[in-house]
C-alpha positions as CSV (number, residue, x, y, z in Angstrom):
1,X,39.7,-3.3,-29.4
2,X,38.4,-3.8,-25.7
3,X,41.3,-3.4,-23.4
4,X,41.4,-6.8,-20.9
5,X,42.0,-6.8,-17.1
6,X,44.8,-10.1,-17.7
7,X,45.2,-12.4,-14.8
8,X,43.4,-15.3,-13.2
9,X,42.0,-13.5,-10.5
10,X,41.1,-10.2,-11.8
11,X,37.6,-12.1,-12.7
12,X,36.9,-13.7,-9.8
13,X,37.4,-10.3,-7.8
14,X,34.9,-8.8,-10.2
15,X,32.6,-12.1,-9.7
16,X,32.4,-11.0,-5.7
17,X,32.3,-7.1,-6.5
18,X,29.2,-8.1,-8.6
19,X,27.3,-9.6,-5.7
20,X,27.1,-6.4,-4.7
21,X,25.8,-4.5,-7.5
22,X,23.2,-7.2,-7.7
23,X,22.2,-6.8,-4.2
24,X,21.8,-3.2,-4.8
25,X,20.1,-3.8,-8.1
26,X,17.3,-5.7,-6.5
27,X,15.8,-2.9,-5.1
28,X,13.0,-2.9,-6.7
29,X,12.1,-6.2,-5.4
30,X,11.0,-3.7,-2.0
31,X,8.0,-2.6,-3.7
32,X,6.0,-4.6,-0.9
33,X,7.5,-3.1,2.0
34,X,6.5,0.6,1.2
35,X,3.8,0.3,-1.1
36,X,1.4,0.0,2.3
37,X,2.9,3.4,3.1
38,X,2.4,5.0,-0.7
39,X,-1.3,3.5,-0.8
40,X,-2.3,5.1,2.8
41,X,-0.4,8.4,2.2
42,X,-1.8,9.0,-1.4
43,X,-5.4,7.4,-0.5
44,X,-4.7,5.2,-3.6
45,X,-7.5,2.3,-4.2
46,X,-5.7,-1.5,-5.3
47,X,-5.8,-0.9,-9.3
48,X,-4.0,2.1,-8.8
49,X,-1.5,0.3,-5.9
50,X,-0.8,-2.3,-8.7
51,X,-0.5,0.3,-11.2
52,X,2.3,1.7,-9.9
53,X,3.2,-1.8,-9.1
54,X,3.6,-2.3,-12.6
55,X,5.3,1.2,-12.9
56,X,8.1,-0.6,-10.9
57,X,8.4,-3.5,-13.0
58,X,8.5,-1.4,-16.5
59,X,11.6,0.4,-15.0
60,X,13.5,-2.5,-13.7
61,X,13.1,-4.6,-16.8
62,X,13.4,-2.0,-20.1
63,X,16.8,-2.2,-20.4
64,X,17.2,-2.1,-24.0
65,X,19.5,1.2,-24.1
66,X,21.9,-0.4,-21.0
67,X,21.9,-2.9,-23.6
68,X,23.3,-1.2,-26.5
69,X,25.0,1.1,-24.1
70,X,27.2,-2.1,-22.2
71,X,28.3,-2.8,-26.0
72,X,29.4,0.7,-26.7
73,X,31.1,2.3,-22.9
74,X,33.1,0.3,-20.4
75,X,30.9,-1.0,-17.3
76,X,31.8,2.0,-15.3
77,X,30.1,4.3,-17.5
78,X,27.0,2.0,-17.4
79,X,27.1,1.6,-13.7
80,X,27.4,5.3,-13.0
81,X,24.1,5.6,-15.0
82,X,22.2,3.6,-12.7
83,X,23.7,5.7,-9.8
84,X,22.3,8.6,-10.6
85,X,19.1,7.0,-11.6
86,X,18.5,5.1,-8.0
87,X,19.5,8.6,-6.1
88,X,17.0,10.3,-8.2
89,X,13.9,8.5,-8.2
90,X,14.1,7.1,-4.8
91,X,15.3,10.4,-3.4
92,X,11.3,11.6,-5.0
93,X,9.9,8.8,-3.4
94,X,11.4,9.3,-0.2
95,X,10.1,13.0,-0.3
96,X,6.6,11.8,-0.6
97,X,6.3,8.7,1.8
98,X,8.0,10.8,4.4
99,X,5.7,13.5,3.1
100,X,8.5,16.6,3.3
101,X,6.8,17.6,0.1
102,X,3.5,17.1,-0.8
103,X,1.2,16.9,-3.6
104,X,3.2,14.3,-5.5
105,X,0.8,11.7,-7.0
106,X,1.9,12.3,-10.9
107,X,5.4,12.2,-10.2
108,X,5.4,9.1,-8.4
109,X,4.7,6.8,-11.5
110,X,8.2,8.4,-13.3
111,X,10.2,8.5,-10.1
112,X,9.3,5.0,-9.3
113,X,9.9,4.1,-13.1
114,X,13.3,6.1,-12.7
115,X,14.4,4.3,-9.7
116,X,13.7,0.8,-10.6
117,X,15.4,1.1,-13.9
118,X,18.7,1.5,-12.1
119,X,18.1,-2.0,-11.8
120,X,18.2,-2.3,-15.2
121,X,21.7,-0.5,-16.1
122,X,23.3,-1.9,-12.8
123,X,22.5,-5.4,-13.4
124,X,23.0,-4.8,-17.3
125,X,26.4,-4.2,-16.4
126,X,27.6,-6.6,-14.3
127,X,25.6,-9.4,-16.0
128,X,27.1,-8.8,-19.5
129,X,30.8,-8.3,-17.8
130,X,30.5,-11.5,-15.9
131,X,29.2,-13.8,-19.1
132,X,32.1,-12.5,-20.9
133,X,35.0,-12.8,-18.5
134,X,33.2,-16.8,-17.6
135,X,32.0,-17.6,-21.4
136,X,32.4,-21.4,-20.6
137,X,29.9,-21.3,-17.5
138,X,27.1,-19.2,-18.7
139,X,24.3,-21.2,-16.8
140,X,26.3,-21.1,-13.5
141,X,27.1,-17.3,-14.0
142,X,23.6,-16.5,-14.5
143,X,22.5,-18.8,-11.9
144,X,24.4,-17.5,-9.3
145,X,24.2,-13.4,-10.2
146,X,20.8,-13.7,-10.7
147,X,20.2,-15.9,-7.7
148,X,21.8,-13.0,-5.4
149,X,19.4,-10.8,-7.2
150,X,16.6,-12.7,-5.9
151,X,18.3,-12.6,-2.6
152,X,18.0,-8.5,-2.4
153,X,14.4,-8.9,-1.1
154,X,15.3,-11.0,1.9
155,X,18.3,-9.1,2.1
156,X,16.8,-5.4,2.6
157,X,14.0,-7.1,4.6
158,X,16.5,-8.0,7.0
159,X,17.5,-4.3,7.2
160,X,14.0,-3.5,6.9
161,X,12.9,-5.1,10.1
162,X,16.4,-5.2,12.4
163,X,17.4,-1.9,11.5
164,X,14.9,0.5,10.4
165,X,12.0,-1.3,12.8
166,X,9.9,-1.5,9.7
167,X,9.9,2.1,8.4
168,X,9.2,2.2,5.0
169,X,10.8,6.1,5.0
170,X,13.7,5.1,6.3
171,X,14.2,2.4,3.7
172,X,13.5,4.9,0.8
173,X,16.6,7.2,2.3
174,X,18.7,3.9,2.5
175,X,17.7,2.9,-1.3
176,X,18.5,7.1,-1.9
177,X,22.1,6.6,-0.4
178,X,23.1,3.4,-0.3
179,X,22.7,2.1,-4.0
180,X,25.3,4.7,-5.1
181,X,27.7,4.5,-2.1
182,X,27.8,0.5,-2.6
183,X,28.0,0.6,-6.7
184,X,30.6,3.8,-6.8
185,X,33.2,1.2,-4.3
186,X,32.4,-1.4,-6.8
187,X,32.6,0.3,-9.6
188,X,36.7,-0.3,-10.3
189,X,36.3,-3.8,-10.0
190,X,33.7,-4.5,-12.5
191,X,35.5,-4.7,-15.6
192,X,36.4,-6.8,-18.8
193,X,39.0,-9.3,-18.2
194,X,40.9,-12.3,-20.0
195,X,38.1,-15.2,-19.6
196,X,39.3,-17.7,-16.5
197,X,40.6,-21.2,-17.7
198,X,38.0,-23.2,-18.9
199,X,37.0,-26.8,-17.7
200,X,39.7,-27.2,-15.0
201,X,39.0,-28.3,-11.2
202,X,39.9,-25.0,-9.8
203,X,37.4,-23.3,-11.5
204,X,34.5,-26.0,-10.9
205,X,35.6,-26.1,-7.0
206,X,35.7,-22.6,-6.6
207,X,32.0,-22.0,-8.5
208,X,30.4,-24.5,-5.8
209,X,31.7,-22.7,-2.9
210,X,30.4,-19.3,-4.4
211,X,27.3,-21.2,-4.4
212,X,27.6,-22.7,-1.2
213,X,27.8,-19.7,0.4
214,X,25.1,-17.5,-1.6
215,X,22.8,-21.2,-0.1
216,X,24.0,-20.6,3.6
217,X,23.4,-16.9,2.8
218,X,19.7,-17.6,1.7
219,X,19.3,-20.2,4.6
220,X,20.6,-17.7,7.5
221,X,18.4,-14.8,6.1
222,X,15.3,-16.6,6.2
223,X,16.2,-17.8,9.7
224,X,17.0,-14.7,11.3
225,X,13.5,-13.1,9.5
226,X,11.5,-16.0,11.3
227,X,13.7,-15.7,14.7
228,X,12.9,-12.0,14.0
229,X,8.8,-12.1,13.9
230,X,8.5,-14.6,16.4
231,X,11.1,-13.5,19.3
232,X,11.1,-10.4,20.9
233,X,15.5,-9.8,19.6
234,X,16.8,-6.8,21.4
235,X,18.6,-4.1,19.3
236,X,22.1,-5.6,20.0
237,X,21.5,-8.9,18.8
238,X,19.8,-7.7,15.7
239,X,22.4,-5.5,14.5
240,X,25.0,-8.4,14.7
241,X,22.2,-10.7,12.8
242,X,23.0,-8.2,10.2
243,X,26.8,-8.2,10.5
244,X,26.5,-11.7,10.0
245,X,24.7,-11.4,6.9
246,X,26.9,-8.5,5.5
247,X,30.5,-11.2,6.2
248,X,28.4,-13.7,4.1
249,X,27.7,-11.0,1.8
250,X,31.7,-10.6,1.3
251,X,32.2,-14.9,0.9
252,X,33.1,-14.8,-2.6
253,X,35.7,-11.9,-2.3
254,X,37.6,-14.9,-0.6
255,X,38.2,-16.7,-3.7
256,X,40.9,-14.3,-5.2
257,X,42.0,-14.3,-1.6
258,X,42.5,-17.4,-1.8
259,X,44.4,-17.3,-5.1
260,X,46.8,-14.5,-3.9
261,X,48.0,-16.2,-0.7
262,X,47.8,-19.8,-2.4
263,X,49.1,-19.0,-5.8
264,X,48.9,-22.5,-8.5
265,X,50.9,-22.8,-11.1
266,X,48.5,-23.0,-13.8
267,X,49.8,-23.4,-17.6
268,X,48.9,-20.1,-19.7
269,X,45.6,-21.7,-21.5
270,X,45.8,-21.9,-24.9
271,X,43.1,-21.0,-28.1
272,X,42.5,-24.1,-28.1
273,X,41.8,-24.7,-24.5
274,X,39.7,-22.0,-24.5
275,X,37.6,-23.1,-27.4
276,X,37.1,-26.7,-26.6
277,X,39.5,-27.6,-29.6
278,X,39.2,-25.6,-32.6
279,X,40.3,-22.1,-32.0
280,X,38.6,-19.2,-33.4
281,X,39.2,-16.8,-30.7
282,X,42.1,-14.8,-29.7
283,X,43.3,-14.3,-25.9
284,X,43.1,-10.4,-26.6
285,X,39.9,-9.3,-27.1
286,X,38.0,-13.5,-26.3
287,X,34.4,-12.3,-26.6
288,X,34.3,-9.4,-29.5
289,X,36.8,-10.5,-31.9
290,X,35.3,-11.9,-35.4
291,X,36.2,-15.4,-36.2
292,X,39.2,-16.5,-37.8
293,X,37.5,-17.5,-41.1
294,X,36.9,-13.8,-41.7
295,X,39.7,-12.0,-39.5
296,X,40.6,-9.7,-42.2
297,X,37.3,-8.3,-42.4
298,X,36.9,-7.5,-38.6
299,X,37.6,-3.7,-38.9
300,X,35.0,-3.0,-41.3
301,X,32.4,-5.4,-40.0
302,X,33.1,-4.3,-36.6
303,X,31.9,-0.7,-37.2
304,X,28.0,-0.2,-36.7
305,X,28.0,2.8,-38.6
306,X,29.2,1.0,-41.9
307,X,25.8,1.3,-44.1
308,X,24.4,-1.9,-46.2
309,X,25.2,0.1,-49.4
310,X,28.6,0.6,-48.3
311,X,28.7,-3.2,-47.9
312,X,26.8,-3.9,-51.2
313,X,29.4,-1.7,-53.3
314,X,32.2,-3.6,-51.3
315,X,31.2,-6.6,-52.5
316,X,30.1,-5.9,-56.0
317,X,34.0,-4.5,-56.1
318,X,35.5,-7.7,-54.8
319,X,36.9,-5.6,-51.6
320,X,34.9,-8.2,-49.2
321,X,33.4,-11.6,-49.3
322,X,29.3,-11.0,-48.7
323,X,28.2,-12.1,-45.0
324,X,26.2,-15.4,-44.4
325,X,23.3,-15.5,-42.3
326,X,24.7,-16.4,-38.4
327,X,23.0,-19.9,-37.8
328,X,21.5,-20.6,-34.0
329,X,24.5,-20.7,-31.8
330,X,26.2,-18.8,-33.0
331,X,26.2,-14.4,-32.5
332,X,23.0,-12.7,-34.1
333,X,22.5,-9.2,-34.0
334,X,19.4,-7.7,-32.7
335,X,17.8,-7.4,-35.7
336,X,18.5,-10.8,-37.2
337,X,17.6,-12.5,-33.5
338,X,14.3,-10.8,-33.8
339,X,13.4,-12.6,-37.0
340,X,13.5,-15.8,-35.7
341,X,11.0,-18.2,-34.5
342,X,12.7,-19.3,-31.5
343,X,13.6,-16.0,-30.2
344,X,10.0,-15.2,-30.2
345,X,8.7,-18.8,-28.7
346,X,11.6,-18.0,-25.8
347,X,10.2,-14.2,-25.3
348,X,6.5,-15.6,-25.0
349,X,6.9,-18.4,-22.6
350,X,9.3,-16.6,-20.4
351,X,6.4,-13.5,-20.3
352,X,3.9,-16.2,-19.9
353,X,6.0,-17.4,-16.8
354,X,7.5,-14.4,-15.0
355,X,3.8,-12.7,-16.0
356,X,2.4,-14.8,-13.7
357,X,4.8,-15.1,-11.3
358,X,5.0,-11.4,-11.1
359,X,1.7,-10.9,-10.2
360,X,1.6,-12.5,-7.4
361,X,4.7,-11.1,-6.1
362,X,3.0,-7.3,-6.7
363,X,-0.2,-8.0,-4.8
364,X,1.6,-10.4,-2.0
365,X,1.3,-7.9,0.6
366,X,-2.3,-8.2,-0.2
367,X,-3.0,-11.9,-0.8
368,X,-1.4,-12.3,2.7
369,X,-3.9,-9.7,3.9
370,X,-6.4,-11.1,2.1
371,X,-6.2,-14.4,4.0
372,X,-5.7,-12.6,7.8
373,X,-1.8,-12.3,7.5
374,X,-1.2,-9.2,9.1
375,X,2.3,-9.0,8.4
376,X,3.6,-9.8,5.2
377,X,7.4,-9.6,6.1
378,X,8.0,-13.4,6.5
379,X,5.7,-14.2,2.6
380,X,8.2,-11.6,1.3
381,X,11.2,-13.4,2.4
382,X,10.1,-16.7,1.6
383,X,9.0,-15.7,-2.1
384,X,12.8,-14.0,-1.8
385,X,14.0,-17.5,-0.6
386,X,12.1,-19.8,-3.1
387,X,13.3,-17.0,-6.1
388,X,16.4,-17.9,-5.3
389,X,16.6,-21.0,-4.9
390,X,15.1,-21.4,-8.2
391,X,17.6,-18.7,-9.9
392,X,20.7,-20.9,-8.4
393,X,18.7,-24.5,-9.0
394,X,18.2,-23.4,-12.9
395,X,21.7,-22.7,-13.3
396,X,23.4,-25.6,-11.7
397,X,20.6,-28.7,-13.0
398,X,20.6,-27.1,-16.7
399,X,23.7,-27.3,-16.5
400,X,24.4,-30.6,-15.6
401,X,21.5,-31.6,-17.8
402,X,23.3,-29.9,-21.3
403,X,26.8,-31.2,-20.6
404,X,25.5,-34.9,-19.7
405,X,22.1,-35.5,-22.1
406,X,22.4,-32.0,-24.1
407,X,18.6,-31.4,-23.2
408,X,18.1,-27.9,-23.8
409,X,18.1,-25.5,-20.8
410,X,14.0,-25.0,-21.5
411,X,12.7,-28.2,-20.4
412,X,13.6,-26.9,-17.0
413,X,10.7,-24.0,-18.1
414,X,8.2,-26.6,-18.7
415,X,8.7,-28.2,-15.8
416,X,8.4,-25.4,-13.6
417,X,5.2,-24.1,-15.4
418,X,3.6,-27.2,-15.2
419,X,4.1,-27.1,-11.6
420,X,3.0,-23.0,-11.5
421,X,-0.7,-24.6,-13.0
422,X,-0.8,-26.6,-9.5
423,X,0.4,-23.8,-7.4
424,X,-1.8,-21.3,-9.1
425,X,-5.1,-23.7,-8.1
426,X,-3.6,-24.5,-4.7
427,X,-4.0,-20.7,-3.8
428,X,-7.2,-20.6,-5.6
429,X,-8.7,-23.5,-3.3
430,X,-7.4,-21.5,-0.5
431,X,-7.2,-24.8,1.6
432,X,-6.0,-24.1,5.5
433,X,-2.1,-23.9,5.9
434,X,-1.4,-23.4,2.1
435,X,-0.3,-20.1,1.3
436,X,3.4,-20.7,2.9
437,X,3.6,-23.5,0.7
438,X,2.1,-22.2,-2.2
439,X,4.4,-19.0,-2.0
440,X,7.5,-21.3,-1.7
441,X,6.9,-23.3,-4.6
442,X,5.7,-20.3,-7.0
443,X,9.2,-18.2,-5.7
444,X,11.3,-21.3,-7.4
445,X,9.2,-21.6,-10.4
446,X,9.6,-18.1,-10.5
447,X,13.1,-17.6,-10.4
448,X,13.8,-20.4,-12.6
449,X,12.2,-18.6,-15.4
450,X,15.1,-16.1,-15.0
451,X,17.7,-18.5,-14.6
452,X,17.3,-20.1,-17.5
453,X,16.1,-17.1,-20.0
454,X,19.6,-15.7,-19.7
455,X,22.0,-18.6,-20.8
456,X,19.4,-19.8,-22.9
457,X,19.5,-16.8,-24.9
458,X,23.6,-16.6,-25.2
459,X,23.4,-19.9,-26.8
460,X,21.0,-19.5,-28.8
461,X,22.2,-16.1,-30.2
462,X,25.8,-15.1,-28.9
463,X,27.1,-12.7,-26.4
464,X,28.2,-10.3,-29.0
465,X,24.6,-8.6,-29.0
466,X,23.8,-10.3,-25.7
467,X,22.7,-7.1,-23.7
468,X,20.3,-5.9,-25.7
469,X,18.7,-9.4,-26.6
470,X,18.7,-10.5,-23.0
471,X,17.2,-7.0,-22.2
472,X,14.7,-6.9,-25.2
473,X,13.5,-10.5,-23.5
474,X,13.2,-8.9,-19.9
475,X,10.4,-6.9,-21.2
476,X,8.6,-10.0,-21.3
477,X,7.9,-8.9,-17.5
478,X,6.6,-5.9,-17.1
479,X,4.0,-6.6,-20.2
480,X,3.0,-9.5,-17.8
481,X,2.6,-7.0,-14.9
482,X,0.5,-4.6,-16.4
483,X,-1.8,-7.6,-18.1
484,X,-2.1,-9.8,-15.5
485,X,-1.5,-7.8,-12.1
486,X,-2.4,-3.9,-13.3
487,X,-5.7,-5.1,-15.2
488,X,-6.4,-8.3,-14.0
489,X,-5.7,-8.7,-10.6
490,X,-6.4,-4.9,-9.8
491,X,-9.4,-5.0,-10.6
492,X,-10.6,-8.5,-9.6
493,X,-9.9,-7.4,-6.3
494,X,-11.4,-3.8,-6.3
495,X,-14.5,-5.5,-7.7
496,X,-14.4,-8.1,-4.8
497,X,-14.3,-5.1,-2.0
498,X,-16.5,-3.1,-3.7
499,X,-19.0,-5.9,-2.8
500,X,-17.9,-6.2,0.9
501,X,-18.3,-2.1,1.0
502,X,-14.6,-1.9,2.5
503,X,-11.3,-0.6,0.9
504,X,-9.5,-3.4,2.0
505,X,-10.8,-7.3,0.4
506,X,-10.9,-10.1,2.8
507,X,-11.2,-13.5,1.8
508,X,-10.8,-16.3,-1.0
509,X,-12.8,-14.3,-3.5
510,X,-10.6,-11.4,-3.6
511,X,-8.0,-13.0,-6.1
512,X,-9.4,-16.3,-6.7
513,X,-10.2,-15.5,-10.3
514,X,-6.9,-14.4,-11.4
515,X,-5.4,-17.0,-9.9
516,X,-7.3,-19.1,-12.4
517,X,-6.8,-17.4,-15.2
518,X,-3.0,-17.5,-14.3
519,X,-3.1,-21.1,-14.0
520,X,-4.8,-21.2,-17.9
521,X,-2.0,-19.1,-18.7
522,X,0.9,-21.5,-17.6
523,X,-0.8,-24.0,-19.5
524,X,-0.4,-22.1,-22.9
525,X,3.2,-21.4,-21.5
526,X,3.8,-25.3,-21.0
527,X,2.6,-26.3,-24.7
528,X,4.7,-23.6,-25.8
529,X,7.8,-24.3,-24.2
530,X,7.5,-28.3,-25.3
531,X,7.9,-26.9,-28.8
532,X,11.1,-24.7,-28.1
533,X,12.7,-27.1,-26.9
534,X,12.4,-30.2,-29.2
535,X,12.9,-27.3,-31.8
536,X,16.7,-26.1,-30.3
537,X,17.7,-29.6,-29.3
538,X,19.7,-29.8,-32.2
539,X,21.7,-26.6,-31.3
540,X,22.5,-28.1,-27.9
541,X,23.5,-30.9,-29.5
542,X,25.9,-29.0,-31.4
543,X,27.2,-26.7,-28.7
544,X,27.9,-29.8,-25.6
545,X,28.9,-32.6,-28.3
546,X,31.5,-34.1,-26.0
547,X,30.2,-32.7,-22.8
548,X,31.5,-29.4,-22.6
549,X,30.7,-26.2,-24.3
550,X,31.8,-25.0,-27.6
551,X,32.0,-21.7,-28.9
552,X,31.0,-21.7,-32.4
553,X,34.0,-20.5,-34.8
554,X,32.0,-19.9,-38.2
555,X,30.3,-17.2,-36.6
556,X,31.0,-13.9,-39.1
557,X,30.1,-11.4,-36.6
């Protein structure tokens, strides 16, 4: 039995705790702002830069064991995992960019592999933590924790620039310290609670100022980046930018504020108000108890180490009742999600999309340079921006979309790639005065392929198992980095400046033919994702009958 934080506002102080563990666990989204530095100090050529590119992408999205692990130890022990990870490998890395020890080329790829999958166990944590203590507003959980994750680029780019004047050794000590300092005071808060009442207007009017604020957040970061390149700011006026953002950074922590100093008289919610009308799951334990149909079996199906023989000679003895198959919506463990049909037409489109997206992001210091942008740092934060904006968008219009038509969450993924295709031939065509506008509009499609993998796949297979699914899924980008950006793009673009005889590419040519093949790709991702989702409609239709979520109570697991 889990043991609950009770209380309405125990999750909403977790909620704002987490906005800073998901700040910190988008580190990895800084692989632009140093990799310059890595690729001049190590003389590395641009299919090794993307290489190790990809190196950073394998560790921030293999997060299978966080996901068995969150199932198994309290989010403490998880976070504490991806502490020691980010101290370790971006302590290396800092050695080598700052070059106090030398001769570190082979160590790199695991160090950078170690570092970013802190990413992985940090935002493991605080994902699975969140969906359970909010089980009624998955899309606009996701939405918004994943939405500050695609913040975390413009965030430390702010840093980057005000504070460290744009040295990328400096950064690397700040990742080295600062991950751990910020996830060890968070740590506490971050923890399972009683889920907050459902569908009430609290609830709803307190989720729109959370996102109200991560918007002005996103809004006043890209400002202050722009003001940043194009006026000559003085140290004092930079360094209050920054306290600025870091307030706005502690928004949400007012909402449990809030319901301390202004405390409603709120009737205890019932099973049934939790539930949407049937029942099914006790207050105690909301997320891991088994249903009510099969309450009396919950101890011995609970235990993973109970073997299928053990389970057959039950049943031949009459001790148990045999388990059924879970059906779509209801909780699946991993190895009866991986069986399915859907969960593999969900894993492919999203790699198709966030491939794609990926690579771009990887090489954008060099598509910038590529087309005479000398500095990068306002492409980053707008691909930051876009991202999410797209994380945030995907949460709040698939959810209004499922509770008033029940379309399923994934027509928001054909959409987007079918707007990726354009984008991808826009930079392609290299027209005058597109690649702003072409960055912006991939960062959205982008983070909307995040934004609507993760409630997609609660739905469709519970939150029981939910961290390692979701996790299993995430690999779906870093196969698409090493494809399309470590083999593709790499070495598209050596080829090209082999030609001009230089190290560094200019022009169109450089990465005009992956962007091609890219756009080919989010074709096949658009077909695909038209059948997912006229093949789950009927799950949806199940789940918001009525308008509001249901949790499924014939669930056995």
């Amino acid at each position: 039995m889990v043991s609950l934080k009770a209380g309405s506002r125990p999750p909403w102080v977790g909620l704002g705790a987490a906005v800073w563990v998901e700040i910190a666990a988008g580190s990895a989204y800084t692989f632009p702002l140093y990799s310059s530095s890595l690729k001049s100090v190590l003389g590395f050529n641009q299919q090794q830069l993307t290489i190790l590119g990809v190196a950073n992408d394998i560790g921030e999205n293999v997060g299978i064991l966080p996901g068995i692990a969150c199932n198994k130890f309290p989010p403490w022990a998880v976070l504490l995992v991806g502490v020691f990870a980010s101290f370790l490998g971006y302590g290396v890395l800092y050695l080598a960019v700052s070059q106090t020890v030398q001769s570190l080329p082979y160590w790199l790829w695991i160090a950078l592999c170690v570092a970013t999958n802190s990413s992985a166990w940090l935002g493991t944590a605080v994902l699975v933590t969140n969906m359970r203590n909010f089980p009624l507003s998955r899309g606009t959980v996701a939405g918004l924790l994943k939405g500050y994750i695609g913040l975390s680029a413009a965030v430390y780019t702010e840093v980057y620039s005000m504070v460290l004047n744009g040295s990328a050794s400096k950064l690397l000590l700040l990742l080295t310290l600062g991950i751990p300092i910020i996830c060890l005071a968070m740590m506490y808060f971050i923890r399972p609670c009683t889920p907050a009442s459902g569908e009430d207007s609290s609830e709803h009017a307190h989720f729109l100022f959370t996102q109200g604020t991560s918007l002005s957040l996103g809004i006043y970061l890209l400002t202050t980046i722009i003001l940043k390149d194009v006026l000559s700011l003085g140290n004092t006026i930079s360094y209050i930018f920054v306290a600025i953002m870091v307030i706005l950074l502690m928004a949400p922590l007012a909402i449990p504020l809030k319901m301390t100093l202004f405390p409603a008289n709120h009737k205890k919610p019932s099973q049934t108000d939790l539930l949407g009308g049937d029942g099914g799951l006790t207050q105690t334990d909301p997320l891991l108890t088994p249903s009510s149909s099969a309450a009396y079996l919950g101890s011995f199906y609970e235990s993973e180490d109970i073997t299928e023989v053990d389970i057959l000679l039950a049943v031949g003895e009459g001790a148990v009742k045999k388990k059924k198959k879970p059906r779509r919506g209801e909780d699946f463990k991993f190895r009866e999600a991986i069986v399915k049909a859907d969960f593999w037409l969900l894993w492919i489109v999203y790699f198709l999309g966030v491939g794609s997206g990926v690579t771009v992001l990887n090489n954008l210091a060099q598509i910038g340079v590529s087309h005479g942008v000398n500095d990068t740092t306002i492409l980053l934060s707008l691909f930051s921006f876009s991202n999410f904006l797209g994380r945030l968008g995907a949460g709040i219009a698939s959810e209004y979309l499922v509770r008033s038509k029940m379309i399923p969450r994934t027509f928001w993924m054909t959409v987007t790639q079918i707007i990726m295709i354009l984008t991808f031939l826009l930079y392609a065509s290299s027209l005058s005065g597109t690649l702003y506008a072409a960055t912006a509009l991939l960062g959205v499609c982008f983070g909307v392929q995040f934004g609507i993998m993760i409630p997609t796949t609660s739905e469709l297979f519970g939150l029981r198992h939910f961290g390692l699914i979701y996790n299993f899924m995430q690999l779906g980008n870093p196969v698409g980095a090493l494809l399309f950006s470590g083999w593709l793009a790499g070495h598209v673009y050596d080829t090209e400046a082999a030609k001009q005889q230089v190290s560094s590419c200019m022009g169109p040519n450089c990465f005009r033919f992956t962007f091609l093949v890219l756009a080919g790709v989010c074709g096949l991702g658009t077909f695909l994702s038209i059948i997912l989702t006229i093949r789950i409609r009927p799950v949806y239709q199940m789940l918001y009958a009525g308008g509001s979520f249901r949790l499924p109570t014939s669930s056995n697991h």
